[in-house]
Structure formats: C-alpha cells, structure tokens
N, C-alpha and C positions, 0 to 999 in steps of 0.2 A: 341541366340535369342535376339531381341534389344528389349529393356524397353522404355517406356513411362512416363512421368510425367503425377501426376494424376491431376491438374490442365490444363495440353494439353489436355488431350482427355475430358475433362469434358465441353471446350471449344469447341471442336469438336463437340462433340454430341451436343453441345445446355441444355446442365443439370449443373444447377447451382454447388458450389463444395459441399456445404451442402448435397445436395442429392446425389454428386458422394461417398461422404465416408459413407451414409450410406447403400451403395449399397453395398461398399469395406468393411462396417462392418456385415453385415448381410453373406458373402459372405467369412469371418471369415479372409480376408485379410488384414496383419499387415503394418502399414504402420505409421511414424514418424509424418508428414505435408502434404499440398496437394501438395508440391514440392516432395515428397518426389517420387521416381519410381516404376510401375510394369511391370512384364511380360508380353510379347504377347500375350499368352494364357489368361490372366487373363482380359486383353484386350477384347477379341475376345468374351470371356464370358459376358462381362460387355454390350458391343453393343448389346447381344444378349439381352439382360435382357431392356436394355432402348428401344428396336424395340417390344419388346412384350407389354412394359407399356404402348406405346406410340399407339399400334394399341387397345389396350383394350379400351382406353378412346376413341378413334373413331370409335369407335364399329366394331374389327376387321378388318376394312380396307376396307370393299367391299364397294360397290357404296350403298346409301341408297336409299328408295325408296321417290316417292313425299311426301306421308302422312308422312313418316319419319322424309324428310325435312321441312315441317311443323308443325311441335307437339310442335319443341323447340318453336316457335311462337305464338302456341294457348296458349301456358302454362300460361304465364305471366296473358293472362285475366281471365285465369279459376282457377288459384289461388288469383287475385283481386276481381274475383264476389265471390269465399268462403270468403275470408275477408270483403268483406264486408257484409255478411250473418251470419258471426260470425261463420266459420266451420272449419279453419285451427288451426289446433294444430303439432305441432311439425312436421311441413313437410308432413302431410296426412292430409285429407278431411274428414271431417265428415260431414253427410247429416244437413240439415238443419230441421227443424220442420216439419213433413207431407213430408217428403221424403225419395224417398227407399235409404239404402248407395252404395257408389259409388262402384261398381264392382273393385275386387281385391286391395280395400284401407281399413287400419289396423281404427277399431271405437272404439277401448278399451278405459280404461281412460289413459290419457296423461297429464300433465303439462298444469297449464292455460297458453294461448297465452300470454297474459301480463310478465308472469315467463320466457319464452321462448325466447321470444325478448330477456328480459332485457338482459337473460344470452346469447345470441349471440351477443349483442350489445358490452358488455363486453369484450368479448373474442375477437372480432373482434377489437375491439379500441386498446387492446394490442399490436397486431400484425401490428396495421397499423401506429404505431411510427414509421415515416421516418427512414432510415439510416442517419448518417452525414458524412463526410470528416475525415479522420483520419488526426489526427495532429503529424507531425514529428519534431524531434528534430534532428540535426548531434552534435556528438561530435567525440574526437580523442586526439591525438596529435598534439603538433604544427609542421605546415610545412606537415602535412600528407595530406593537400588538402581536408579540410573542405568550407573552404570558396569557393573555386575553383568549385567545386563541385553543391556548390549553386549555384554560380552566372552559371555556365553552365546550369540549370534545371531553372533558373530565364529566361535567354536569349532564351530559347530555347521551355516551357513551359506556358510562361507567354504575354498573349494574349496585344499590343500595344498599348498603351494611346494614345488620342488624343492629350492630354498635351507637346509633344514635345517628345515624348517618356522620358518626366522624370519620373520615379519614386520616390514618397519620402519615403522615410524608416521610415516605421511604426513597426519595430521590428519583422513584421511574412509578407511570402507571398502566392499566391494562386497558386498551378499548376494546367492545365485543363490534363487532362491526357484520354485516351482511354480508361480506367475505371473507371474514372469520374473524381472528384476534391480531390485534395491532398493542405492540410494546414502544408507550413512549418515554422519552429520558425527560422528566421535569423539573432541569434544572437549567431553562435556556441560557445560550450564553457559550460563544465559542471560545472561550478561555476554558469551560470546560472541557469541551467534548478537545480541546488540544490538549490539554494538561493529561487527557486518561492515553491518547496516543502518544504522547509524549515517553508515556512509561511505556513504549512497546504493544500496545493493545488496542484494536477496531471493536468499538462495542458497538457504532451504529453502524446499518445497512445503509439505512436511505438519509439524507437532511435535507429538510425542507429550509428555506430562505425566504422569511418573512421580508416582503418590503410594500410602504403605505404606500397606497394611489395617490396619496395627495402629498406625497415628498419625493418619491421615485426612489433613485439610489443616494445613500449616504458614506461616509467614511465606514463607520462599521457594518453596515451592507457590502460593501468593497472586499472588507476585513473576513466576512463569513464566507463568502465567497470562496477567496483564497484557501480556507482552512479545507474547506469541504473537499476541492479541489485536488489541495496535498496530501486528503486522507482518501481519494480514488473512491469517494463513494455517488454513488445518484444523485443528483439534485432535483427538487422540485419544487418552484417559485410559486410561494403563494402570494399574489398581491391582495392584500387586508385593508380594509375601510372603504369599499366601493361603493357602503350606502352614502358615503359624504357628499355634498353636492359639488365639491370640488376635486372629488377625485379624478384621475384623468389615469386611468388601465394602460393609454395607447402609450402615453408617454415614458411609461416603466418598460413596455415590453420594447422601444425602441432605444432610451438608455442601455438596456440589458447588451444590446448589439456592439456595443460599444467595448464589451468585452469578452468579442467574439461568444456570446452566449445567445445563439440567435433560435427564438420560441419560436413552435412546429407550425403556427398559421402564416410565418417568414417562410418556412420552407426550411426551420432546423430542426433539432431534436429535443429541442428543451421543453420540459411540460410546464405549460402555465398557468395556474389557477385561476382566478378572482374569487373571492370569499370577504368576510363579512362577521368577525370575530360578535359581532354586536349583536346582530340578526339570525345568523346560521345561516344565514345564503352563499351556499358553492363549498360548505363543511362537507359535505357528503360528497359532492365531485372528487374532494383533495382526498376524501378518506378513501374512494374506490381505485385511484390514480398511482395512494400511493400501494394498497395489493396488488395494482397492475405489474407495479413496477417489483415488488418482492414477486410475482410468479413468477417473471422475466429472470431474473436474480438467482431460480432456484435454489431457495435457502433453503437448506436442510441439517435435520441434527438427529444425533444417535442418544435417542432417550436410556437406552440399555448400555452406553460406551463408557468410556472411562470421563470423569467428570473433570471439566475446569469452567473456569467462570473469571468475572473481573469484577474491581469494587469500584461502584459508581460514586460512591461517597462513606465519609465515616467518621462520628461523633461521639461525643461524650454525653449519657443523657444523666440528670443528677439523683435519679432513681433506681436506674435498669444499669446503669454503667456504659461498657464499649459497647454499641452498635455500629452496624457495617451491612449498609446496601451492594447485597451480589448481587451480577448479572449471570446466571444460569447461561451457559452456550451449549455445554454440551453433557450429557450425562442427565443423573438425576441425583439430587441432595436429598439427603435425609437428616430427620434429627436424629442427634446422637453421632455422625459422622465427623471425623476430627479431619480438619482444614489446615492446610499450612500456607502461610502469603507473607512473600518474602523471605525470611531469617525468624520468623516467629510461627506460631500454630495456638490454635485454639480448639475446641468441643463444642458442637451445637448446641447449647442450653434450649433455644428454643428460635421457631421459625415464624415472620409474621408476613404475610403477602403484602401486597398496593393499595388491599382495601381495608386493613387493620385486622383482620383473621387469623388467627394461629392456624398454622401447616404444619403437616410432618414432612412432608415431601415438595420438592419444587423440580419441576422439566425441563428442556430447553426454551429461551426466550422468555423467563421467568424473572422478574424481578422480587429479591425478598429480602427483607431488614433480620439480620442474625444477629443472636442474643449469644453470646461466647469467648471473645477474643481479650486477651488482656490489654492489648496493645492495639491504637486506634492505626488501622491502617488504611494506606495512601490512594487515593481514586487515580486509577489504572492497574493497580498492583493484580498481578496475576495469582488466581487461588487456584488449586489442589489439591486432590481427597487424600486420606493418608488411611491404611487399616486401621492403625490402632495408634495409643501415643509414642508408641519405641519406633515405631515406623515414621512416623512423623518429625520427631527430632534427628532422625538417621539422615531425612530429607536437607532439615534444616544446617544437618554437620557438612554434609555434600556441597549445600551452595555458598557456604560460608567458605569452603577449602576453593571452591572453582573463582570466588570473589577475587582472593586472596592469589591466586592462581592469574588470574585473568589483570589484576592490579600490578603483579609483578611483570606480565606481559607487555602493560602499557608502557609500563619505565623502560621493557627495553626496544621497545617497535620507537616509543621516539629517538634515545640515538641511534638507529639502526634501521632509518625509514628508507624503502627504495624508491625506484624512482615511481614503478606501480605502483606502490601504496600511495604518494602524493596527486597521481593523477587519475588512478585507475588503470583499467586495463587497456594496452595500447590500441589504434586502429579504428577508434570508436568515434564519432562523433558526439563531446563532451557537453555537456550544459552546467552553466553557469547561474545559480538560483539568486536572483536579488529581493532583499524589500528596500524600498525607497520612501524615502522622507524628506519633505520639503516646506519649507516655508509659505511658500505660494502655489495657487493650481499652476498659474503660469512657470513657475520654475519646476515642478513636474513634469510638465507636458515637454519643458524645454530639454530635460534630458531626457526624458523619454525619448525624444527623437534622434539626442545623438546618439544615444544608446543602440538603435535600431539600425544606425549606419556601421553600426562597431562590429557586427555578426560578422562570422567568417564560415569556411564550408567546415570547419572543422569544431568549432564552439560556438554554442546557442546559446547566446542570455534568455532568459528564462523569468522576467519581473513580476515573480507575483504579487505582489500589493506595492501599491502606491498611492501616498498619502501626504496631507498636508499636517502638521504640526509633529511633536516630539515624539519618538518610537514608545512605544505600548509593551506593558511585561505582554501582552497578546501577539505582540513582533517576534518577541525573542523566543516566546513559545514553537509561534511558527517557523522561526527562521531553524529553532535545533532540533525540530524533525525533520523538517526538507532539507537541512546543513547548507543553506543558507546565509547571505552576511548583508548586514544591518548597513544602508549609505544614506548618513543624513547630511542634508546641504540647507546650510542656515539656521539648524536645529541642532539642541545636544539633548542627550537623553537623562531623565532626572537618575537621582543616584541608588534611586529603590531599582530602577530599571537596567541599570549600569552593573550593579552587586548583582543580581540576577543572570545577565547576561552574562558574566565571569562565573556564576555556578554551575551554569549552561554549556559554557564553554562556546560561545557564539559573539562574534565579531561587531561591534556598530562601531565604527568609522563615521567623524565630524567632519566638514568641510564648508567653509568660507569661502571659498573662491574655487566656480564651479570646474577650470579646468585642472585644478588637484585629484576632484573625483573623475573626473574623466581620466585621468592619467592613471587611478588607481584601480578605474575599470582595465583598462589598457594590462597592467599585471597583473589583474584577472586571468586575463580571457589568456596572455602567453603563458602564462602556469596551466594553462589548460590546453593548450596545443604543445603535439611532441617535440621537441627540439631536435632540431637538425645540426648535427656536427661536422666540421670536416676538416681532414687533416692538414697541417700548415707546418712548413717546413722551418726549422728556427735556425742550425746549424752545423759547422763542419768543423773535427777537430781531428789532428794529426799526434797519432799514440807514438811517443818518443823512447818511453822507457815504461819497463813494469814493475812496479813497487810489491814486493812481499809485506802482505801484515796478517798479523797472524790470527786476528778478531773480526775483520770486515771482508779477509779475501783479499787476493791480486789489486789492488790500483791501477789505473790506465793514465800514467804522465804523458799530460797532452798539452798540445797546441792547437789552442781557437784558431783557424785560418780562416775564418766566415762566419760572422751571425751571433747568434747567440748560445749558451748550453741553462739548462734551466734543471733544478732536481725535480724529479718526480715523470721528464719528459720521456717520450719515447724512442726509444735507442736503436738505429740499427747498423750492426760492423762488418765493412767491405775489407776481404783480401784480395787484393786484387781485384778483379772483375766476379769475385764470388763474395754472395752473403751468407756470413758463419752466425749467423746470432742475432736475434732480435728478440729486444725485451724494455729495458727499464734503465733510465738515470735514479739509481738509487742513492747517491748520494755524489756533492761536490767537494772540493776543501783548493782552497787558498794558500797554501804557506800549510798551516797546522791549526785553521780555521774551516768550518762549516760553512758552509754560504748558500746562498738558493740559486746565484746565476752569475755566469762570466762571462764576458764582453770579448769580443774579439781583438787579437793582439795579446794577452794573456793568457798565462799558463796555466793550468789547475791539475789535479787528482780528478779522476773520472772514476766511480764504485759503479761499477754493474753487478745485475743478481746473473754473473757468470765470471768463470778464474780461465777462460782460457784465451785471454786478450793478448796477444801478441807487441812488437816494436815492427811498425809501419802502419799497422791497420791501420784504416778511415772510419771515424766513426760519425753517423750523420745523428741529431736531431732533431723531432717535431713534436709537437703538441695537437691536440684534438682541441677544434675551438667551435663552439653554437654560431653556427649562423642567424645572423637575423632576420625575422622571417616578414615580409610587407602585405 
C-alpha cells in the first residue's frame, strides 16, 4: 500500500496541518512531523472524517430552504435591537421589561454583558497576533555550498528592483515563496549567527545545515551542528550537490546517525532535504519544509506592540557614514523614530529594505539597513524605541547605573560565592558541557569513550563538539553561551584564541598526557555532584580553671585527654551527664600564643562564643569532613 505525507494530504483536503495532526491524534495515529508518512487506509479514514465535519457545519449538505437562507441575515439585527434593549447576555436573549421570553432561548442568570465582552475581547486579541516570517539562518562547512545556495533562492525568489537590479547587502534578505515570506540571514557562517547569541539574542528560528553529498560530514559541519543545537533552534539538513555523479545522499543521511540525528525515512525526526544549489532541484522542497516547520513553531509578532529588534551586522560606509542592519521582531519602526542600543542612541535618518528601496516603515521579521547611528554598533546588540531624545538618553542614564550596579555586584558574589551559586540549585541532576579537541580522530574517539564511562546518576557530560586540531575563536564562542570548558589533548590553542577566550571568560585547558585530562574531568564532574559531609569526632578536653579576660570572654584552661582540639571545630560541653552548650572552638592559645591545634597531653586556653564555662566540664570536639563519594 503507498503512504502519503501528512502535510500532502492536509494540502489536499484544504485543513490546515494544526488540525490534520489533531485529527491524527485523536485517531491515536503516531506520527514524528507533518512530513512524516501514513497509510492509505489511515488516509481514506481521515477524508472521511473531514467530509463529515465539513458537511456538519453546512448543515448536512442538503439544499436549505428560503427562510433558511435568511435567518443568517435577520440575525445580525435581532441581536442589535436586544443590544440595544439591554437583553444579550452570553449569546442568548433575554426579554426586555414587559415582555414574554423569547421562545426556546436559555433566561437563567448569566455573566453581565460587560464581563462577557471583555472576556471575549481578550481571548480573541490573543488569537488574533498575526503570524510573522520565519527567519533562517544556513551554516555548514566550507565549500558545502552555503552561499551557492543562497544566492540561487536570492536569484530566483527575490522579486527585481527598479534600481538596476542592484541589490545592496544589508546582511539578511526576503524570499516571497508560495507559503508566503521567508527572511533569510546572508551572512552564512556560524560564528555569526553565535557571536549575535552570544550577546543574549535568538535572531534565527530555523537553521538549515548545508552538507555536500559528495563529502558527508566535516569538522565544521560537526561545528554547525553543535551551534544550532545550543541555540535550541529546528534544524533542517540540506544535502547540496546531488547532481555530482559522485554524490552519495545515503551516506550523509547515515553519518548524520552517528550523532544521534537520525532522519525521518530511519524512523527519526530530522528533516532531510537533497537539493541542488546548481540546478534548483529539491529548492522548493527545503523552501516548503522549512514554512512547515515555522507553522509548527507558531511564530507570531505584534505589529502594533512595543518595538525591539537586533543588529545583524554594522559598518562604516565612506559616503552615507554608520549603517546598521536591524532585525524587526517585534513592533513596527518608523522613520524618524529614535533608537537606543546599548549605552548609545541614534534618529532614523532614513530606512532601506533587502532590496535597496527606501521604507518609512518596517514590521515584524523585517530586515532593514538604518541610516542614523553615530556609533557602529555590535551584531547581537539589543535595540529599543525611545519617544523622543530626552527619553532616550534617560534610557541610556539607567543602563549605564544598572552596568555599574551589576559590575559592583560581580566583585562581591565572587568573594562571597555560595555553595548554590557554584553548583546550582541542589537535588538536580547537573550536566557538565564539554568541547574537545584532539590531535587525532583516534585520540578523540578514545576519550570519548572514557568519558562516557565517567557519567554518574547525578552528572551528565554533555560533549558538544568534538574535533580534531586546535580550538577555534568558533569554540570559545560556543563554549561562553552553553558555559562550557575548552579540553584540548595534544593541541594548544593559538594566542588570538587564547586573549579571546580570557575576554570571554571561558576555560581551554592543554594536556599532554591523556590521563591528566581524565583526571581533570574527574573534578568536573565532583564539583558538580553535592558533597556529602559527616561528622567526625577529633577530641576530649578537661576544663581545669576559667580565665577572665576582659576582650575575648571567659577562657576555658583545659587539658586534651584525647585527640585532638583544632580552631574553628565544633564544640560541644558536658556537665555531668547534661549538655550546656554547643557551638564553636573560637579561638586556641598556647602559653600567650594563637595556634590552630593542640595534641593531646597538652594544655591550652579554649575561647568559646559562650562565658559560662564552668571548672570540670568536658568539653568534646568534632569537625564536619566530605565524604568521598565512588
């Protein structure tokens, strides 16, 4: 029996995909994605079920009669005259003052009208947030036909300027596509699309991960991967160059497995292309795959909201001065609108879209090159509309205090880190993010596998990339948004990567001999499981006399008869068969010295944070010591 896709026939029938998988769920049928295939039969079932909804709501299907055909007509004015009589509540009619109630309509109490509205107005305002354009990103390997790719979806998608057919590169551009508009970032290369997360901001929805049929996976296919990964976003693999005669489709989509990314004709969820950056064979699949995947996503934005946006990129041009590619998320830009990003602000001089056109206005999922800023700013930086300029600089006085606020914070969380702040919150099962680096595939694979024996129920390593030769500013990128640490074995990282890494504030760790890094995994993973303490008994001292002093308190002159006394340990003092006191070795002395510990058979001064130490008491104590855990 042949299968169908359930995004085909949801096409077919005219039922959006939303409704076809809850058709498919009700209907107890499993199913990955809406790419994903069903049965004829389940098919056949499924038409029958949208032919019944569809004749219910036209009321079975038969012809209706005249009065039929005009009720829906009368309605509108015979629920305007109850409104305006003050008789609609909740969808029924209630009579008016001196009037009988309206035949087979519900008069109980209901919701005042006022209560009703509001909460339909509500509910309905929710639902009616536009969708936007899904924003895509390409990355890959180089040479896999990232750019190629683009510019074939630019040529071929992208509706002709009057301008001469120039386009000027504004960093992202707009496809019109047959289910509707598609914003892509054209600046492939996941250095960038990490650099703008880096600063706190998801500008793509989806990314797509070029990889050539006739190379399979590479080091920086591995690299995109991971990125996409740590930014929690879709992924959809397009394999590019299948018209080569050496290309080989099967053998990308079975390396893919390899990192647990197993594509939907396996029986996963990964969408897999084949395309053809050269030809345009399977463009149009990836173009409809990837709307699939924004419907799914329900991306939506409030054209009328308050605006903020991110800078994809930003230059210096030696005519026009600062330009600066915004990405529009939410809201709407106007010119003339004053922007604040970062510690600085600018005035919209002027707006130019993807296609070289001057704009006064831009929407969500809009990309547009702004002519206004004095100061070139940073790709990620988070923008903000401001009223006017007094308002803007108010903005700018605020984040500069909260900077300044937030910097003095840091100075004091590190001396004053607890134990939560070091690990997290406790009780959790912690993950431990690695990148690794290695000299050899074989000395990869070889810690990769002790690595995998090192898990415990309490800490998950967690190796997102792994690679052979020196760590990449693309390492350090990724490693200080996932917080991450850098283990290279038989590799040191060059010094541009190194000064980076220290501005980052992100970890790479060298090693020469593999069981240093093992061992450094090792205090990993126990910095990341809770420590278990417990008490241990040190010793026993006999209070012979009590010293007055008149700055630290009572003295307790004792005699160690057992063990050890140690300052800072835990103290606690028997009268007899009664305990008076438990607290703290606040302080030891020797003679008319400080000490830290005394041995048994010697005498000392005993300082508790307590003055009513008595001549006999016993005083015992102990220390709290980590267990070590196997």
């Amino acid at each position: 029996m042949s299968k169908v896709r359930i995004y085909t026939l949801a096409k077919e029938l005219g039922v959006d995909n939303h409704k076809m998988l809850e058709i498919l769920d009700g209907l107890g049928v499993s199913y990955k994605s809406v790419s994903s295939t069903i049965e004829e039969d389940t098919v056949e079932l499924i038409k029958q079920i949208v032919e019944e909804e569809g004749a219910a709501v036209t009321g079975g299907g038969s012809e209706p009669d005249q009065s039929a055909r005009t009720e829906p007509e009368q309605a509108p004015v015979e629920v305007q005259a109850a409104v305006q009589s003050g008789t609609v509540l909740s969808g029924t009619l209630e009579p008016a003052p001196g009037q009988l109630p309206v035949e087979g309509r519900a008069t109980e109490a209901q919701p005042r009208p006022s209560e009703v509205a509001v909460q339909e107005v509500s509910a309905a305002a929710a639902q009616e947030i536009p969708h936007r354009a899904p924003v895509v990103t390409i990355m890959g390997h180089v040479d896999h036909g990232k750019t190629s790719l683009l510019d074939y979806i630019r040529k071929t998608k992208v509706a002709a300027k009057e301008a001469g057919g120039i386009t000027q590169h504004v960093g992202a551009f707009e496809a019109k596509t047959s289910k509707g508009r598609i914003v892509f970032i054209d600046t492939p290369g996941h250095e960038a699309f990490t650099t703008i997360r880096a600063r706190g901001a998801n500008v793509a929805d989806i990314a797509i991960i070029v990889i050539a049929a006739d190379d399979s996976l590479m080091p920086q296919t591995r690299e995109a991967i991971a990125h996409a990964q740590a930014a929690k976003v879709p992924m959809i693999i397009a394999i590019n160059k299948i018209d080569l005669a050496q290309a080989d489709p099967e053998k990308v989509k079975t390396d893919l497995t390899q990192l647990n990314l197993v594509p939907e004709e396996y029986g996963g969820d990964l969408i897999v292309v084949p395309v053809s950056a050269r030809s345009g064979e399977g463009v149009e699949d990836l173009l409809e795959y990837i709307s699939l995947t924004a419907e799914l996503e329900d991306l939506r934005a409030d054209p009328k909201g308050q605006f903020s946006g991110v800078v994809i990129e930003g230059k210096v041009d030696k005519q026009a001065g600062v330009l600066a590619t915004v990405m529009v998320q939410e809201g709407t830009l106007h010119v003339g609108d004053f922007l604040v990003v970062g510690e600085n602000y600018g005035k919209i001089k002027a707006m130019t879209d993807s296609g070289g056109a001057r704009i006064k206005e831009a929407g969500p999922s809009t990309p547009v090159q702004i002519l206004g800023f004095s100061d070139v700013p940073t790709s990620g930086d988070k923008v903000q509309s401001a009223k006017n300029e007094h308002a803007a600089r108010e903005v700018i006085a605020q984040r500069a205090s909260d900077r300044r606020d937030e910097e003095d914070a840091r100075q004091r969380r590190k001396a004053q880190r607890s134990l939560e702040d070091i690990l997290g919150p406790l009780g959790q099962v912690r993950t431990v993010n690695l990148i690794l680096r290695a000299d050899t595939q074989g000395s990869v694979e070889a810690i990769q596998g002790i690595l995998a024996r090192k898990e415990t129920d309490d800490v998950k390593l967690n190796v997102m990339f792994a690679g052979i030769g020196a760590p990449t500013e693309g390492d350090v990128l990724l490693a200080s948004t996932a917080e991450a640490e850098i283990l290279c074995f038989s590799v040191t990282p060059s010094g541009a990567v190194t000064k980076i890494a220290e501005t980052k504030g992100v970890e790479v760790k060298s090693y020469r001999i593999i069981y240093e890094l093992i061992d450094e995994v090792d205090r990993l993973i126990k910095g990341n499981i809770e420590p278990v303490f417990e008490e241990q008994y040190l010793g026993r001292a006999e209070v012979r006399m009590v010293i007055r002093h008149p700055k630290t308190g009572n003295i307790a002159g004792s005699y160690i008869t057992d063990g050890s006394f140690k300052r800072n340990a835990k103290a606690i003092v028997r009268r007899g068969k009664e305990v008076v006191y438990e607290g703290t070795v606040v302080g030891l002395k020797r003679f008319k010295d400080d000490v830290r510990e005394v041995q048994q058979g010697y005498e000392c001064g005993i300082n508790l944070d307590w003055n009513d130490v008595m001549e006999g008491d016993i005083i015992e104590a102990s220390e709290m010591v980590e267990v070590e855990q196997k």
